[in-house]
N, C-alpha and C positions, 0 to 999 in steps of 0.2 A: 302424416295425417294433418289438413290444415284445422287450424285454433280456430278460436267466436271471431278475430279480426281478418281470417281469410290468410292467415301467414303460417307456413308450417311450422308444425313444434317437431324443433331438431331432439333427436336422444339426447339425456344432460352431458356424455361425454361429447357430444361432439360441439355443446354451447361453452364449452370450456376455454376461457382466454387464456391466455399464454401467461398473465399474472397468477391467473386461477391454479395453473400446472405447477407454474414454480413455488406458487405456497404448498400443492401438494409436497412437491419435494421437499420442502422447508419441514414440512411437519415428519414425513420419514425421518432425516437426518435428525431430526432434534431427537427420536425415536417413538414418536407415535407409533401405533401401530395401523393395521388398516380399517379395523372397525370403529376405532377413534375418529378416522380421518374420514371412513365414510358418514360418519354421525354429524361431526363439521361440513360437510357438504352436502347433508340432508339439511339444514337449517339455511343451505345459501342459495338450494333449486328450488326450496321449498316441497321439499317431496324423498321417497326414498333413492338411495343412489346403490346400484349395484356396486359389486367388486370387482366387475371387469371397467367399468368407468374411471376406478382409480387406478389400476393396472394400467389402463392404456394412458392415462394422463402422468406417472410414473413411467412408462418407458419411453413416454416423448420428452421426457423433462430429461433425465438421464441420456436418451440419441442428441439433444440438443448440447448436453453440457461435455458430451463428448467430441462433437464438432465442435463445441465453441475453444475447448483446449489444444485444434487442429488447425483453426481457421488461419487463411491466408491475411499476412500483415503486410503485406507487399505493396498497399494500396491505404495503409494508414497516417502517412508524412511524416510517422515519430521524430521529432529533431532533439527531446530531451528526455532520460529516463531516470524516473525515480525507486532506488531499491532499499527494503528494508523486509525483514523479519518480523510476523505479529506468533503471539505466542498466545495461546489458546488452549484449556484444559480438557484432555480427553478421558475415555477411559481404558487402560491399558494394564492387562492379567488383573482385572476388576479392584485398580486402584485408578485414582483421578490423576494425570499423569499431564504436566506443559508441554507440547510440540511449537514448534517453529514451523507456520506457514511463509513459506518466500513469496511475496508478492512485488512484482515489475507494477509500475504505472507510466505509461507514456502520455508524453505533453505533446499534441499535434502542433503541426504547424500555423493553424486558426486559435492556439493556447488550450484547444478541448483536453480535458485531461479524461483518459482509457484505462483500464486496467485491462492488460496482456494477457499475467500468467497468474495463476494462483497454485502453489509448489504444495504438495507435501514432501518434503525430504528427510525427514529423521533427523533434520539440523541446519546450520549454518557454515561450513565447511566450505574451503575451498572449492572440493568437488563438485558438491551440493549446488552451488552457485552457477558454476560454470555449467553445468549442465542444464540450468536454468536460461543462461545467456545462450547456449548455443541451440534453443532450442527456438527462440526467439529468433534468431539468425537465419534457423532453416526455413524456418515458419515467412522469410523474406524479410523481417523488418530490419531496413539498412542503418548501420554504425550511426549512432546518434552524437549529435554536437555536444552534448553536454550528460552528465552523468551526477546524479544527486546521490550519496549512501553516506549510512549511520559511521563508518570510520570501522564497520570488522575486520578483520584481519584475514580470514576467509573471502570475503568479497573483493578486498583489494585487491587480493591476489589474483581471482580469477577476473576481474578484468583485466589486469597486469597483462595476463595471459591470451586477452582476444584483441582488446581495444588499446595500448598501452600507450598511443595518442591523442586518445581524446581527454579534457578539460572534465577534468573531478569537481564535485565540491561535497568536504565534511560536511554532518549534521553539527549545526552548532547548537542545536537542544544537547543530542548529545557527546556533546562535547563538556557544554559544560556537568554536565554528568560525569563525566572522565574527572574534571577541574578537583569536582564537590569530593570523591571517592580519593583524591590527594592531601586535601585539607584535611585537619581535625576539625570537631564539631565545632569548636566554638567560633571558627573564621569561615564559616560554609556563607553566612549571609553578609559578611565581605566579599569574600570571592565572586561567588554572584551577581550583587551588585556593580563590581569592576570587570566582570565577565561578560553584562550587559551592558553597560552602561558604552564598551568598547563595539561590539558585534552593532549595536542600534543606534549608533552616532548618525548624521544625515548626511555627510559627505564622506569622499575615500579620503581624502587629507586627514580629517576627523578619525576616522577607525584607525589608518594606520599609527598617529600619533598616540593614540590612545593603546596599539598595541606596544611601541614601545614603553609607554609608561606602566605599563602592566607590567611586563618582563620584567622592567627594572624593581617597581617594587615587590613583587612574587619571589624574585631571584634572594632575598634580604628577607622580605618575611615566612616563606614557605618555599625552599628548591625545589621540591617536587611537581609545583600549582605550577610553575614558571616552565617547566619540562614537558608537563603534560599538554600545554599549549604550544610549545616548541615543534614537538612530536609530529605535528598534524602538519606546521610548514604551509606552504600558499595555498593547500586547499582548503584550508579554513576559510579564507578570503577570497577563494574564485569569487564570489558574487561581485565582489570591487570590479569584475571587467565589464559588467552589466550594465544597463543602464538602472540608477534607482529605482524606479518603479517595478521594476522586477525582484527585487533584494529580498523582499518578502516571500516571495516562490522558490527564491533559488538558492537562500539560506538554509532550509531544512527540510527533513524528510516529513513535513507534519501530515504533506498529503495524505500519505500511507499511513498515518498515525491518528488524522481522524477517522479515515475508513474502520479502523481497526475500532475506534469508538465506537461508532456505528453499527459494526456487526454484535461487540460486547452488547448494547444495551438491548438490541433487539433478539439474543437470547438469551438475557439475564435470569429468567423462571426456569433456566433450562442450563444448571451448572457444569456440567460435564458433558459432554457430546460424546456420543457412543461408540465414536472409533476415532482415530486418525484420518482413516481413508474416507471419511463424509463431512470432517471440519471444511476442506476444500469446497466440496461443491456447496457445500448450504452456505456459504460467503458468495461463491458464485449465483446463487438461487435469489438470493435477495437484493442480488444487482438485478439479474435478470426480470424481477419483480416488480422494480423501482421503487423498490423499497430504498435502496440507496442511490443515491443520485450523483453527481459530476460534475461541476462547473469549469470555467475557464480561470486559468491562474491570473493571479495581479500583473496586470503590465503588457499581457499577451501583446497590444497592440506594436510593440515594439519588438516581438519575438525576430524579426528578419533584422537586425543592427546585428553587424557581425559583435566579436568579443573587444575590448580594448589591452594592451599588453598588463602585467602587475607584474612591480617590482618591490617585496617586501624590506632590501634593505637600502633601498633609493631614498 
């Protein structure tokens, strides 16, 4: 039926953007229900909205986030992948309960940074990982030059286990985290300071000297602090093969850690999310939304400089 301007007026599902869908889903998972959600999209058509409107804008939103966990990566030039664990309170036999969503993020070859997968796995476990990497694999996206993770023990493995040639680098956030949980309290903000002060020097000459100096006095003031940095070995330091302006990107897993910011603050009215199995998508919904955005890592423009050798005890 055309309008007073001569344009016709489409039914309100079918004026529905693709932003519009993915707040519907936004508002399920957070667990609205549907007369809530229709009552919010009475105020946005300006008018009443059926419950087949949201029905169908819910099961495009959910066909969509099913392809999107499908889609072919054959065609996205991944050359760096960053993995980490966000942890997120659900509710489970109706207690508030933290799960571990595994999240991939790839760094294209233009520096665009992607997020891949978004995991529910009941944990962080070797399995749990691998199964993660290999699904990314089948999905086509080819062996990536460089590999960014938090230092688990689970994760290392299962890349152990696919990739066990490509170029690691520890989280040196959490690293120094490991450092802190060595110390007692009263040298935590020593340690730190020597923990920083070493990682954020401006040259590789600078860092490595400065890791010796560490070891040596850790090893006299605290064995443990001095160990716990041992422990990790050159991948602490991959970033030293880099060119600087990239050290910032390729020191820690912060990408995935803002993200994780990100999704916290935009459901903080909303403590506990109603399962496990919809923490996933409503992180995915609010990408899909643009609600949360993406940019290019530091340095990108330098991302094609192959790696340089490191020798930590040269």
């Amino acid at each position: 039926m055309p309008g007073g301007n001569g344009r016709a007026i489409l039914p309100a599902y079918k004026r529905l953007s693709h932003r519009a869908e993915a707040l519907i889903a936004q508002a399920y998972l957070a667990g609205m229900n549907t007369r809530r959600v229709r009552r919010a999209l009475a105020g946005l058509f300006a008018g009443r909205v059926g419950k087949d409107v949201v029905s169908r804008a819910w099961q495009r939103s959910r066909s969509a986030w099913e392809s999107w966990q499908q889609r072919d990566l054959a065609g996205e030039d991944i050359v760096r992948l960053i993995l980490d664990g966000t942890v997120v309170k659900v509710r489970l036999d109706k207690k508030a309960t933290a799960v571990s969503l595994l999240i991939a993020l790839g760094i294209r070859g233009d520096g665009q940074k992607v997020v891949l997968a978004i995991k529910n796995m009941g944990g962080e476990s070797e399995a749990a990982w691998r199964q993660v990497l290999d699904d990314l694999a089948t999905r086509g996206m080819a062996k990536p030059e460089l590999v960014i993770v938090d230092g688990g023990k689970g994760l290392e493995a299962a890349l152990a286990s696919l990739w066990d040639d490509v170029p690691v680098q520890r989280c040196t956030v959490h690293k120094e985290r490991n450092l802190l949980a060595h110390a007692p309290k009263h040298l935590h903000e020593e340690v730190k300071a020597d923990f920083t002060d070493m990682v954020h020097a401006k040259t590789k000459a600078a860092v490595l000297a400065k890791r010796i100096a560490f070891l040596a006095k850790w090893k006299i003031r605290c064995r443990p602090v001095a160990d716990s940095l041992e422990e990790a070995g050159e991948r602490l330091f991959t970033f030293l093969r880099y060119p600087p302006e990239q050290w910032r990107s390729v020191r820690t897993t912060n990408a995935i850690e803002r993200l994780h910011e990100e999704f916290k603050r935009r459901i903080k009215t909303q403590c506990v999310l109603p399962c496990a199995e919809t923490a996933a998508m409503l992180f995915w919904a609010l990408l899909a939304s643009g609600q949360i955005t993406l940019r290019k890592i530091d340095g990108w423009q330098s991302l094609a400089q192959p790696p340089a050798e490191l020798d930590l005890a040269a």
